[in-house]
N, C-alpha and C positions, 0 to 999 in steps of 0.2 A: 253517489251515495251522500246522503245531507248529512253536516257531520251534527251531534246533540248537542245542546248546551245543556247547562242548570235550571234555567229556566219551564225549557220542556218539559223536566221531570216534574219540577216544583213550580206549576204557574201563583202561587201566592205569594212567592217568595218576589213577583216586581213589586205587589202594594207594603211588602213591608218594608223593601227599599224604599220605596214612596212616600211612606209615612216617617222613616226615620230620615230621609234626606228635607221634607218639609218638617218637623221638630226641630231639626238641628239650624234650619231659615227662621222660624220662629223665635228660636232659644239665641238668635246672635240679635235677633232685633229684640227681645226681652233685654238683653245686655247692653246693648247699645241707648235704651229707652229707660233704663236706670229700672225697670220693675223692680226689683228684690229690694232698691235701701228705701223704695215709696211704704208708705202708711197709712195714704187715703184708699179707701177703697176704690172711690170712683175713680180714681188714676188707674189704679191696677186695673178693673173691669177694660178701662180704654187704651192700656198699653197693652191689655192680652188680644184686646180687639185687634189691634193694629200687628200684634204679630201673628193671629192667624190669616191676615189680610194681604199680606206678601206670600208665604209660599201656595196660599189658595189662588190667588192672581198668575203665580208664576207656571205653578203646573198646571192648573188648568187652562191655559194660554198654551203653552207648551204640547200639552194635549191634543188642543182643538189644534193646531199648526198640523201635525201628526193626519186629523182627520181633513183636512186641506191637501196635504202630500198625497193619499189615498186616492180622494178627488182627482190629481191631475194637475191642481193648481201650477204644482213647479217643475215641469214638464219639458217645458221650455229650456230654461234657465239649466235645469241639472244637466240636460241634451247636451247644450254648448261647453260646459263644464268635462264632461263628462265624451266630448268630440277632439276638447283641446288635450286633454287628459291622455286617449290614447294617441291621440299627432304627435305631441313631444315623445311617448313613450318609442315610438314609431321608427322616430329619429333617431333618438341614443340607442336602439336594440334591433339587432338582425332579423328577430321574430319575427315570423307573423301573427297580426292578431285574428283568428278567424272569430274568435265568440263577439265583434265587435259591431254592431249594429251600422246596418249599412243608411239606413235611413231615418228620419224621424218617425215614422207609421212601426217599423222595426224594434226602435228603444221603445217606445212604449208601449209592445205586445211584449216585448221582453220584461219592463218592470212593474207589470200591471197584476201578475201572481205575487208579488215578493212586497209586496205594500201591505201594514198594518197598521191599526188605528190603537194608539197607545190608551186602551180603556183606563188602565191602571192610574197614568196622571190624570185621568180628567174626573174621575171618582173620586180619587183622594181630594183632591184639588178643591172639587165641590164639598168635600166634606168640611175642609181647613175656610172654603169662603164661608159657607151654611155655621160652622163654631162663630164667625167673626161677626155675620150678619149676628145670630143672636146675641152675643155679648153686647153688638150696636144696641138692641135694643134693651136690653136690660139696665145700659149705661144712660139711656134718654129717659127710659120709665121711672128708674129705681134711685135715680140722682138726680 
């Protein structure tokens, strides 16, 4: 039986972590870039620039990685992670492990249902770039 999360119930409820986890990236680099004691406009336009320019860089990087995973890309790498993972557990416990994929062809028929591509960061993410891109250019046209 799968158990539910929140999520399930509420699929809106990741872009709106999404968007308040990139404000709150934006809002540290607004603070960090002094916007609120600035006066000039065209600082402000290019410090807003630059802070919607980090969390749109980050999750949507973080996203596409996501759609990478999906792919297969880290297939490998999780395998041997995930080989050494149950060996030590192996060691220290009397168990056996039967759900333990006996082969590489194995693990990834195994986690090739269970892979999903996190829309949510890569839409937000593109939105937070797409704010930044046009600030960019309002700050090159208008100043």
């Amino acid at each position: 039986m799968r158990k539910l999360r929140v999520f399930d119930d509420h699929p809106w409820l990741r872009y709106v972590l999404a968007v308040i986890v990139g404000l709150l990236m934006a809002l540290s680099v607004c603070l960090y870039k002094g916007v609120f004691r600035e006066t000039d406009p065209a600082l402000i336009v290019r410090y807003l620039s630059d802070a919607c320019l980090a969390p749109g860089v980050l999750l949507t990087g973080i996203g596409l990685l996501s759609f990478l995973k999906k792919e297969g890309t880290y297939d490998g790498l999780t395998y041997s992670f995930h080989s050494m993972r149950m060996a030590s557990a192996r060691r220290f416990s009397d168990e056996v492990h039967d759900d333990m994929a006996r082969t590489y062809y194995d693990y990834k028929q195994n986690v090739k249902a269970k892979r999903k591509v996190a829309w949510h960061l890569i839409i937000v993410g593109g939105s937070f770039l797409l704010i930044s891109i046009v600030l960019t250019v309002v700050f090159t046209k208008a100043f």
